[in-house]
C-alpha positions as CSV (number, residue, x, y, z in Angstrom):
1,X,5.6,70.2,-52.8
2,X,3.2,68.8,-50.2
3,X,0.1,69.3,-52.6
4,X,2.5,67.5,-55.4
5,X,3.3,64.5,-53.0
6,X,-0.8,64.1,-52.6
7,X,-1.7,64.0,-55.5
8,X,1.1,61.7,-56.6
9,X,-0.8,59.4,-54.1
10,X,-4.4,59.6,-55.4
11,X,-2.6,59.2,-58.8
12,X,-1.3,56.0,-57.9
13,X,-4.3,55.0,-56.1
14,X,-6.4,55.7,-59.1
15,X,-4.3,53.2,-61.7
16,X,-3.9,50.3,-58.1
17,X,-6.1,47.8,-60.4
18,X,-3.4,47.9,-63.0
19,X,-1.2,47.1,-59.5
20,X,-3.2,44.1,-58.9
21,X,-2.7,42.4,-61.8
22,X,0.9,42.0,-61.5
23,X,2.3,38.7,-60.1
24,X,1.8,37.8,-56.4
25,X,6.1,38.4,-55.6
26,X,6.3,41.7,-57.5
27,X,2.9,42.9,-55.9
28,X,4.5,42.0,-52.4
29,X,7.7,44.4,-53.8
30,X,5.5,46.9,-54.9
31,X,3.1,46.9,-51.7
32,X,6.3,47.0,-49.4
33,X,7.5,50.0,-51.3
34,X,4.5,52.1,-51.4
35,X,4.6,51.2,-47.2
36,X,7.8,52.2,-47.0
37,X,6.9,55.3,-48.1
38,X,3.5,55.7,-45.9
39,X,5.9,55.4,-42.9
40,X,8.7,57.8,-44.0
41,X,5.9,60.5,-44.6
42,X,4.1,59.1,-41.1
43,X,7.5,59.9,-39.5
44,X,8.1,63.4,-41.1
45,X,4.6,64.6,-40.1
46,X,5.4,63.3,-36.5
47,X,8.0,64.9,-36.2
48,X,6.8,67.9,-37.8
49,X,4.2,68.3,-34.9
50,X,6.7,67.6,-32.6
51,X,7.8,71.3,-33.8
52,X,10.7,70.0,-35.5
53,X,12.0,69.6,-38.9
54,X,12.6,65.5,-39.9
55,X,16.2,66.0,-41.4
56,X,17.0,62.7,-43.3
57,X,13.0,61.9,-44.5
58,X,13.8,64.3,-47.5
59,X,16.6,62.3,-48.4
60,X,14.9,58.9,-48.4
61,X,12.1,60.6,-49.9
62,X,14.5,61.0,-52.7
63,X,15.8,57.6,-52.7
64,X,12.4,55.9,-52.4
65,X,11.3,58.3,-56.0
66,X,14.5,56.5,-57.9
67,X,13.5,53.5,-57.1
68,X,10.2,54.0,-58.6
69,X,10.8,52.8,-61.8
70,X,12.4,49.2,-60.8
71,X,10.2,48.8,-58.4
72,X,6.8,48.6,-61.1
73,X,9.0,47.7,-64.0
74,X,6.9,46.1,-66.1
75,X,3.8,46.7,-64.4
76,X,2.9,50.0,-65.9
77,X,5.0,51.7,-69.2
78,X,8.3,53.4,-68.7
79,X,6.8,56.6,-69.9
80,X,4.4,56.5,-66.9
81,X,6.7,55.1,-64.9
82,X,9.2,58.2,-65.6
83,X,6.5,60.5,-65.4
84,X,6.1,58.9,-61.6
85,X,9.4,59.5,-60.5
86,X,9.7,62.9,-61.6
87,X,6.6,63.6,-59.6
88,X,8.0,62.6,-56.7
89,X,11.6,63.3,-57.2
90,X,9.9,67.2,-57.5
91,X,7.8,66.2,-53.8
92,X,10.5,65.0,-51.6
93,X,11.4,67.8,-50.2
94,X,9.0,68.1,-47.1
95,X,10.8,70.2,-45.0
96,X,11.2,72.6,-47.2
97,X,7.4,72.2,-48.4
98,X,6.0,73.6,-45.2
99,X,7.8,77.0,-44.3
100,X,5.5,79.8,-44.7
101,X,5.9,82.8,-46.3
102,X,9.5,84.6,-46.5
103,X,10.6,83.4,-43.0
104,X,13.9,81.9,-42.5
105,X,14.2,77.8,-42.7
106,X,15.4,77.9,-39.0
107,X,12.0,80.1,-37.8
108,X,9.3,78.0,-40.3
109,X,6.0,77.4,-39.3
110,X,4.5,74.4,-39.8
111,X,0.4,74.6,-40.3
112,X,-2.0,72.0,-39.3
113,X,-3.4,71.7,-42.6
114,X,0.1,71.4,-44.1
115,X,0.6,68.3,-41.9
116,X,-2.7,67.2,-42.6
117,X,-2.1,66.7,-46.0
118,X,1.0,65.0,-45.6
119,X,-0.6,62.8,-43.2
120,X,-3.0,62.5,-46.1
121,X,-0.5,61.6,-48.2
122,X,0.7,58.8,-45.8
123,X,-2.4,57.2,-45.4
124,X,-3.1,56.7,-49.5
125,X,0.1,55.4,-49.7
126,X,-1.2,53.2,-46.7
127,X,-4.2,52.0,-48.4
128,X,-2.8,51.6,-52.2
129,X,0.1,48.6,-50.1
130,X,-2.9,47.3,-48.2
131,X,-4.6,47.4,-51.5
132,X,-1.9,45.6,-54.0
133,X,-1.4,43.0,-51.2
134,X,-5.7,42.2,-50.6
135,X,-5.8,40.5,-54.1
């Protein structure tokens, strides 16, 4: 899941130009949104390093990937856009992401690397808002 919500990222990141050529009010939705989402991930790797588990930042994970497709509606197809939302509808659950191995929920281990890469994460969602809103 963590891997998934990366890659989702540099996914996004990869097709930004398509982003840009949108119109300056739906760029500033679509910039805001992809922020949104930098901070909620920001938040849930704090917290994770904090040595708890961010209760809450799965479920506006979830809400953030359905409102994927309004959000670029007509900025990229619906195909693509669906194909989006499934992605990260299949990546929001972070806490659940990082236990290791067989132990219990309550007793997970969070790794360094794990965080990293939703830190990772957080920061391409970072730069593809900074990004959208530069043009």
């Amino acid at each position: 899941m963590i891997d998934e919500i990366l890659n989702v990222a540099k996914e996004l990141w990869s097709i930004r130009q398509t982003f840009n050529k949108a119109k300056q009010d739906k760029r500033e939705k679509m910039a805001t949104y992809f922020e949104n989402i930098s901070s909620c991930l920001e938040q849930a790797s704090a917290t994770l390093r904090g040595g708890e588990i961010p209760h809450g930042k799965c479920g506006q994970m979830l809400g953030y990937a359905r409102m994927f497709p309004e959000t670029v509606e007509g900025v990229i197809s619906e195909e693509k856009a669906e194909e989006f939302t499934s992605k990260l509808i299949e990546a929001h659950g972070i806490e659940h992401a990082t236990k290791i191995g067989e132990k219990e929920f309550a007793d997970a281990v969070y790794s360094d690397q794990q965080i990293g890469k939703i830190e990772e994460a957080s920061g391409q969602f970072q730069a593809l808002a900074d990004s959208i809103r530069a043009i």
